[in-house]
VMD Tcl script that draws the C-alpha trace (Angstrom):
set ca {
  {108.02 127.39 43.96}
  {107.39 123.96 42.44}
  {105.62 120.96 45.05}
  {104.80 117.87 44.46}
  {100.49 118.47 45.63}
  {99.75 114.98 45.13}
  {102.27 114.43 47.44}
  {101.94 117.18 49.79}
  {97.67 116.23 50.03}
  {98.72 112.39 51.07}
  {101.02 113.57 53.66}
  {98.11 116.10 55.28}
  {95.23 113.21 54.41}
  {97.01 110.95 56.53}
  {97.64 113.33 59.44}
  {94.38 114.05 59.42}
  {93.19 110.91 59.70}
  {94.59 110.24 62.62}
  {93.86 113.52 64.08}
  {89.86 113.11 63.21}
  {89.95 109.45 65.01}
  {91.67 111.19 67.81}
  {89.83 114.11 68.04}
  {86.32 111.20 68.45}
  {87.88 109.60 71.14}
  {88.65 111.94 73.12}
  {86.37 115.35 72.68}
  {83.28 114.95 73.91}
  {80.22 115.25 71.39}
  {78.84 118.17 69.98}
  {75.10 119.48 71.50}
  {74.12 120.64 68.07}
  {71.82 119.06 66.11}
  {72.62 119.82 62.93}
  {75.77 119.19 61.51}
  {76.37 119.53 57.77}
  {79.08 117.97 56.15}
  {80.79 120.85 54.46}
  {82.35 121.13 50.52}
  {85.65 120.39 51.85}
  {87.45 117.56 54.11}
  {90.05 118.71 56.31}
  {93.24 117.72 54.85}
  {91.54 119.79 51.34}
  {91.13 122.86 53.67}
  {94.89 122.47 54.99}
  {95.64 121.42 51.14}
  {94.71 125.11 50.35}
  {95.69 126.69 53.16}
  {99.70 125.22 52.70}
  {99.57 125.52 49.22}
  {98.78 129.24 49.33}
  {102.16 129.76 50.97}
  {104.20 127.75 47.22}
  {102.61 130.07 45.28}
  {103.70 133.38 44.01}
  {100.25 135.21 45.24}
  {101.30 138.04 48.28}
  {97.14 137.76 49.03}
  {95.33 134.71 49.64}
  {91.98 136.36 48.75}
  {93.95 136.56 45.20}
  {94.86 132.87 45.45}
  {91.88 131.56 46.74}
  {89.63 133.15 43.63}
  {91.79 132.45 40.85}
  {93.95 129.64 41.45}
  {91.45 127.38 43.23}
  {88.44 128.14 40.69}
  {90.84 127.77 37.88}
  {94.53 125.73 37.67}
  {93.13 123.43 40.94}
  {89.81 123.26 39.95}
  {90.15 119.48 39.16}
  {91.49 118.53 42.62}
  {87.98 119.52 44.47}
  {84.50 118.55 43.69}
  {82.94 121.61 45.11}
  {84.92 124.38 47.49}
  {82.88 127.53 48.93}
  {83.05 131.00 48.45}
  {86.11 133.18 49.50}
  {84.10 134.47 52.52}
  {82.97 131.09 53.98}
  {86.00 129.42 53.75}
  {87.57 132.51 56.29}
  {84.89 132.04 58.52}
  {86.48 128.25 58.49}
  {89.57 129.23 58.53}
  {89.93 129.29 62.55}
  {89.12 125.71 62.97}
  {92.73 125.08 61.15}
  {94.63 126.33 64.30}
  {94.86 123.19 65.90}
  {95.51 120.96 63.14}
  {98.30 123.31 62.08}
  {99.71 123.22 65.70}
  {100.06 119.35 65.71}
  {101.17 118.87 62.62}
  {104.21 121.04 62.82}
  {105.01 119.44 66.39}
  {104.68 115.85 64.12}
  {107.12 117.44 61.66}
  {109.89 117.89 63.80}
  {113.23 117.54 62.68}
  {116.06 115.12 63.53}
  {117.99 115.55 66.53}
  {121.24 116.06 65.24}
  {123.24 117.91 68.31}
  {123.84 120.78 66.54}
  {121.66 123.67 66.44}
  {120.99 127.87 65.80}
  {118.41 129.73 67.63}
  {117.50 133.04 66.71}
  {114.20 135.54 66.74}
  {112.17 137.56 63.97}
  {109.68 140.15 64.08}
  {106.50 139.63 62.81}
  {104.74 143.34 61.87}
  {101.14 143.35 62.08}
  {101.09 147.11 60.88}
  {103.38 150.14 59.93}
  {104.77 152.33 62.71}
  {102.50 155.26 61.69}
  {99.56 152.90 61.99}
  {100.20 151.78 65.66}
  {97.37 154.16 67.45}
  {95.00 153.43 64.94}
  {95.51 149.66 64.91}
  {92.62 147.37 66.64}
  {92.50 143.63 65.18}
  {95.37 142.40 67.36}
  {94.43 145.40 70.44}
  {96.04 143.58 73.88}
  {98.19 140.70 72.31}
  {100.80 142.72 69.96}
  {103.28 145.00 71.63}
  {106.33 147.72 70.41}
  {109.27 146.00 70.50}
  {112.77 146.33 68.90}
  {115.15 144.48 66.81}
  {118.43 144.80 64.92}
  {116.09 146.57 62.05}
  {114.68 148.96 64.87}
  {110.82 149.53 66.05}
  {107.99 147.42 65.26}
  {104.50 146.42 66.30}
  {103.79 142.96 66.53}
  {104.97 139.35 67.71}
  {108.06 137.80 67.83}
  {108.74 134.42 65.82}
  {111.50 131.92 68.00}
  {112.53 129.21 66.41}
  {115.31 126.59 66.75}
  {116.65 124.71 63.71}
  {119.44 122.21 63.55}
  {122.31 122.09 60.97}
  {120.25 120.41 57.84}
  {117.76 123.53 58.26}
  {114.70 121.41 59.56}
  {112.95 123.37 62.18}
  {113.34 121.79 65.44}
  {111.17 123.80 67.88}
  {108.47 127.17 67.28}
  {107.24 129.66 69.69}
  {105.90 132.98 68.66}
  {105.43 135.58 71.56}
  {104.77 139.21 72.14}
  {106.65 141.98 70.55}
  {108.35 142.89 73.72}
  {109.37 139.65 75.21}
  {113.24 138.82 76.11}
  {114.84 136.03 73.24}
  {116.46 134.25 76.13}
  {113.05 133.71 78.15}
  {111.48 131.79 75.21}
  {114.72 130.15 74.17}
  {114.38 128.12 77.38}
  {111.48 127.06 76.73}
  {111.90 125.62 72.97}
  {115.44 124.29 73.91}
  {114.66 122.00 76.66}
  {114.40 118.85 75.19}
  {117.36 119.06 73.17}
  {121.00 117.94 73.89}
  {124.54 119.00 72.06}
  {125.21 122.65 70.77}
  {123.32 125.93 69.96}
  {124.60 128.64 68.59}
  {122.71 132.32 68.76}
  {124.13 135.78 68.68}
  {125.10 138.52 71.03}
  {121.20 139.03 72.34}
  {121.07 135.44 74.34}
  {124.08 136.50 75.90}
  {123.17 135.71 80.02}
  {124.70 133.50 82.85}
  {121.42 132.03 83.99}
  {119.97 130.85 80.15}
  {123.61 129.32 79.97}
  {123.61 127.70 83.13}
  {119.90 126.33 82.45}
  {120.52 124.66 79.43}
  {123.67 123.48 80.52}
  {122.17 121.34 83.16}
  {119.25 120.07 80.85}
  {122.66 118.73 78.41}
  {123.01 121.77 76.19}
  {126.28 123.64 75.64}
  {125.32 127.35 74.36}
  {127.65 129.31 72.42}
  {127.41 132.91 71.76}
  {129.41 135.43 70.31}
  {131.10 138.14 72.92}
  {130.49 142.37 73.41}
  {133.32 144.35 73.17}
  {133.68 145.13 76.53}
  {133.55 141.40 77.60}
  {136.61 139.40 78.17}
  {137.12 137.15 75.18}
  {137.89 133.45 75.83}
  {139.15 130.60 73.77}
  {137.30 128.16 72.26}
  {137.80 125.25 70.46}
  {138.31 125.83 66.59}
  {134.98 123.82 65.54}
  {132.83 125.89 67.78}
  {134.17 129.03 65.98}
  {133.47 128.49 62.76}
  {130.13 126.92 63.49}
  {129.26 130.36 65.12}
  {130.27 131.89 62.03}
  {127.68 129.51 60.63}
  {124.65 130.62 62.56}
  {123.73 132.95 60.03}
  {121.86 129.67 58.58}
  {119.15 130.90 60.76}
  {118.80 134.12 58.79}
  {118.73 132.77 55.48}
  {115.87 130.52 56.73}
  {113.73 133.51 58.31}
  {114.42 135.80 54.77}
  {113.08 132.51 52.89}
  {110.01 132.69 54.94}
  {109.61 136.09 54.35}
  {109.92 136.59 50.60}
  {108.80 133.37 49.43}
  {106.50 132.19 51.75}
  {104.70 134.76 52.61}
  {105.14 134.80 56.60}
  {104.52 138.59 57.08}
  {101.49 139.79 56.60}
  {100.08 143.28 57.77}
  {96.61 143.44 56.84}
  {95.01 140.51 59.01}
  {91.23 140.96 60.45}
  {91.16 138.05 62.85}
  {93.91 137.56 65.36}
  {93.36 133.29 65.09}
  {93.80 133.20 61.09}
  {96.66 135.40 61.38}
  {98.13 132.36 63.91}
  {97.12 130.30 61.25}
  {98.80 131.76 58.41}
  {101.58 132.13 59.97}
  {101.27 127.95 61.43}
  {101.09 127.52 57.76}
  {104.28 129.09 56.50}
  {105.90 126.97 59.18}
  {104.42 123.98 57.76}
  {105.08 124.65 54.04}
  {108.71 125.08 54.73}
  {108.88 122.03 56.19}
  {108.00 120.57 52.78}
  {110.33 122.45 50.99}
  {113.24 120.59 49.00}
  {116.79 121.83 49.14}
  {116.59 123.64 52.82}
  {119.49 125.59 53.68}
  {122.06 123.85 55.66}
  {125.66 123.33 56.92}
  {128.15 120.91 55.91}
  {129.94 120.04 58.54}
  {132.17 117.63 56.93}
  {134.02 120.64 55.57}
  {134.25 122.27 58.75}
  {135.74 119.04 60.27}
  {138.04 119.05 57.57}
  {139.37 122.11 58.15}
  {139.42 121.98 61.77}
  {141.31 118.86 61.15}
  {143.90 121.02 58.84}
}
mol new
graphics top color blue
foreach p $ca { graphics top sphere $p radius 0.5 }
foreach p [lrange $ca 0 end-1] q [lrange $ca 1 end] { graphics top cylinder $p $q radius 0.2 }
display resetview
């Protein structure tokens, strides 16, 4: 998948700039004595770490030796060994964090919401299974049993990601929609699982009209002729998540540290963000024909 790095390295440069500044006026100072400056900056390290997820390696270790060493060589003066820059990896968490909740998208007043499973191992692995021991959990989806975390996320009608929460295997869709969906006014759609009086009447006070589609043995209800073809539309969401999946490498079961498993996975987030030509609805059409 084709970026623009020059680009994509002035975009994290500048965040990180202001997150450095920030980060000196606020944290107190470190007690060591030593301090090193290291082979990379910051915004390189996040450069490499978001760049991983455009290119067609499924292993960073794969990446990180042959790509950076060779076709990037000329963007960095010096970079580390494979091992050192893991043992770095973890202090990308919080960048990552704030930089997706600086590239929220516009506040159009339509939105999807939907969940995906994250694996962390296969089924058959689950006893044997210790790096993520406490914080993963069985839970199930449309696809059936996994181990793992779920990924929420919230994403308006031009396919920009509005709002990210990732959770426990186990953990209800509707309890963490509340939470991402707070601060946002007009329409979400989701499916059949967010079905619930209470979520509805929540988000209905805080300005937001959720739509779902109905069970078989619930009493079906008219709607207006927009709102039905938008729900039709929610599959948006879907395309987005498979995206993630195939392309940008979101899933990955062989992790050895819970934090730079957060972080790869902060890092998909973020490189999808950059990506040109998101999925995404046109709702002039649907007007159109609603109009019809």
């Amino acid at each position: 998948m084709k970026i623009d790095i020059t680009t994509l390295f002035v975009c994290l440069d500048d965040f990180c700039k202001l997150y450095e500044s920030s980060l000196k006026s606020k944290v107190l100072p470190s007690c060591k004595i030593r301090q090193r400056q290291g082979y990379l900056s910051l915004s390189e390290m996040l450069l490499i770490e978001v760049l991983y997820h455009f290119s067609p390696y499924k292993n960073f270790k794969y990446f990180y030796m042959h790509d950076i060493p060779g076709r990037h060589r000329d963007k960095f003066d010096k970079v580390p060994c494979y091992d050192r820059f893991i043992s770095l990896k973890k202090d990308l968490f919080m960048p990552l964090t704030l930089l997706l909740h600086s590239l929220v998208g516009e506040k159009t007043g339509l939105y999807f919401a939907d969940s995906t499973p994250i694996k962390v191992c296969h089924n058959k692995r689950i006893r044997w299974h210790k790096v993520f021991n406490g914080l993963a959990t069985r839970g199930k989806s449309s696809m059936g049993w996994f181990f793992g975390f779920k990924l929420h996320i919230i994403i308006n009608h031009k396919g920009q990601i509005m709002a990210v929460k990732i959770t426990k295997g186990n953990v209800d869709d509707r309890l963490a929609l509340g939470d991402i969906a707070k601060n946002l006014k007009g329409k979400c759609f989701a499916d059949k699982g967010y079905i619930g009086k209470k979520i509805f009447a929540d988000l209905w006070q805080n300005g937001l009209h959720f739509i779902t589609g109905i069970r078989k043995n619930m009493k079906n209800h008219l709607m207006p002729f927009i709102d039905k073809m938008l729900l039709r539309k929610r599959f948006i969401i879907e395309t987005i998540f498979s995206i993630m999946k195939s392309d940008f490498n979101l899933e990955h079961s062989r992790h050895r540290s819970p934090v730079n498993a957060f972080v790869n996975i902060l890092a998909c987030i973020v490189a999808y963000t950059f990506k040109h030509n998101k999925p995404q609805i046109k709702t002039f059409l649907i007007q159109n024909r609603s109009e019809e």
